[in-house]
C-alpha positions as CSV (number, residue, x, y, z in Angstrom):
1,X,-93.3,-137.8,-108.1
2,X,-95.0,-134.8,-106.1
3,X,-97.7,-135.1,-109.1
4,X,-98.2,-138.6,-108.8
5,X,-99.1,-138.2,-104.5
6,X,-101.7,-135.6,-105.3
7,X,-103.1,-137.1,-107.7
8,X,-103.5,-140.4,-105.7
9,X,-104.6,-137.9,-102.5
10,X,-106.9,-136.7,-104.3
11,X,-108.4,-139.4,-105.7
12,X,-108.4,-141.1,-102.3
13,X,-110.3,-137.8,-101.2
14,X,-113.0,-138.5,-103.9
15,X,-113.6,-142.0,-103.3
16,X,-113.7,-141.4,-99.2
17,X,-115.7,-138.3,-99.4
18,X,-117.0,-137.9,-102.8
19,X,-121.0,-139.0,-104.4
20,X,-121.7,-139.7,-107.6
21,X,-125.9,-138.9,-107.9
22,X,-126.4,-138.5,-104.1
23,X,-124.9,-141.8,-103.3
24,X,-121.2,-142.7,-101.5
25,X,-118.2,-143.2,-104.1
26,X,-118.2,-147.0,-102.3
27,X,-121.8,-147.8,-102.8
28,X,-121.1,-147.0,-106.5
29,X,-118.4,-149.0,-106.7
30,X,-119.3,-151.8,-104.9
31,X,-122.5,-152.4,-106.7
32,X,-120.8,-153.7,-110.1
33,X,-118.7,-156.2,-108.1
34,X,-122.0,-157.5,-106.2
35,X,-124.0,-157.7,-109.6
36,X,-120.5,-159.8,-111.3
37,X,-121.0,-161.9,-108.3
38,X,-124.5,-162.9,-108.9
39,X,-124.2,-162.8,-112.7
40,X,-120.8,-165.7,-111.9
41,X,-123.1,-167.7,-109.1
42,X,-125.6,-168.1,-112.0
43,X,-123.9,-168.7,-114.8
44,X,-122.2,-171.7,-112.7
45,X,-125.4,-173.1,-112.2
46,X,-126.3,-172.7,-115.3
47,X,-123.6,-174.4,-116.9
48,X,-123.9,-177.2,-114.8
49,X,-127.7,-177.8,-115.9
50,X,-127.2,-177.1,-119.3
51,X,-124.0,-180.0,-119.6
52,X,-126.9,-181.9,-118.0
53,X,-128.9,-181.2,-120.5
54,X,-126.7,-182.3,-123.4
55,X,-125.6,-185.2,-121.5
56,X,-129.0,-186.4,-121.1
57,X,-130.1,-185.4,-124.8
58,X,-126.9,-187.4,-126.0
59,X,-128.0,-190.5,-124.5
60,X,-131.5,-190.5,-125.6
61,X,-129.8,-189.8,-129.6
62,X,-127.8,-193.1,-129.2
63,X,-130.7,-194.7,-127.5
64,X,-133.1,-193.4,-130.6
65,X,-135.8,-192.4,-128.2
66,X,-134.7,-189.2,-129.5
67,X,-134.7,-188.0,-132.8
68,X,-131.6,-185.7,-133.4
69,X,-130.8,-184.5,-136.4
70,X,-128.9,-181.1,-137.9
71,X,-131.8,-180.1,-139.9
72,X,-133.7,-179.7,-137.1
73,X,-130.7,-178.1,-135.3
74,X,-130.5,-175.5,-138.0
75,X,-134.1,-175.1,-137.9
76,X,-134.3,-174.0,-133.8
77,X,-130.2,-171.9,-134.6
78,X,-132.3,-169.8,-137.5
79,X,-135.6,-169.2,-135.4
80,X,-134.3,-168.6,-131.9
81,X,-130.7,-167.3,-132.9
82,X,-130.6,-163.6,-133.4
83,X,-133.4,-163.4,-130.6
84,X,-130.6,-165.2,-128.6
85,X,-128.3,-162.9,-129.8
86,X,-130.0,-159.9,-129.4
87,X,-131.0,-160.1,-125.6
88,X,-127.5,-161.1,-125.0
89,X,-126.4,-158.5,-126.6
90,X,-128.4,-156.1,-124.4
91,X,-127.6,-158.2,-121.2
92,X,-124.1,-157.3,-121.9
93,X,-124.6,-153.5,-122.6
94,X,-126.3,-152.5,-119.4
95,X,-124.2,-154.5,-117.6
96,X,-121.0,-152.2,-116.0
97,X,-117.9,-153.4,-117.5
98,X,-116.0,-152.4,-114.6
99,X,-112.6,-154.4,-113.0
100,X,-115.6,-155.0,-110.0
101,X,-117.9,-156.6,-112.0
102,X,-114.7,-159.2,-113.8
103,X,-113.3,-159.8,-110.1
104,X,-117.4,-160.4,-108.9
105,X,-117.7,-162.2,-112.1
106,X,-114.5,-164.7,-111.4
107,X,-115.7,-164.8,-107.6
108,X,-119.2,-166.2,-108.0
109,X,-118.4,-168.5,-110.7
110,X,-115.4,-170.1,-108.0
111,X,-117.6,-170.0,-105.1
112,X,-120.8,-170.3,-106.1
């Protein structure tokens, strides 16, 4: 139990008092939750543009003012897929995967 309270002093003590490269513990810390937050307020929006999109797409299909078809589908998912893929992939790894950056995540995407 003794363990347990100075191990939680001293981590108190670090994030109080400590830097991490010349800047305060809280700046560090805060920063992942502010980039979730954006990252949340813009993927909101873009969600609601992109179900836009396919809404409006849909229509002109059934209207045939629009050709749609799945060759074509699989055409655009073989040429712009593994580019798709791969800047997603380094979105995601310089991103901080930090509890700050889920709860700024889930935050922007509620209230943004």
């Amino acid at each position: 139990m003794i363990f347990a309270l100075d191990l939680l002093s001293d981590l108190g003590g670090f994030i109080t008092k400590g830097t991490i490269a010349g800047l305060p513990t809280l700046v560090v810390m805060a920063i992942p939750f502010i980039v979730g937050f954006i990252v949340g307020f813009l993927l909101k929006k873009f969600l609601k543009i992109a179900i836009i999109a396919i809404i409006v797409v849909i229509v002109l299909a059934y209207f045939g003012i629009w050709g749609l078809n799945f060759g074509k589908l699989q055409e655009w998912a073989t040429a712009y897929g593994p580019l798709a893929l791969h800047e997603a992939i380094l979105v995601i790894a310089i991103l901080p995967l930090s509890i700050g950056f889920v709860v700024g995540l889930i935050l922007g995407f509620i209230f943004g």
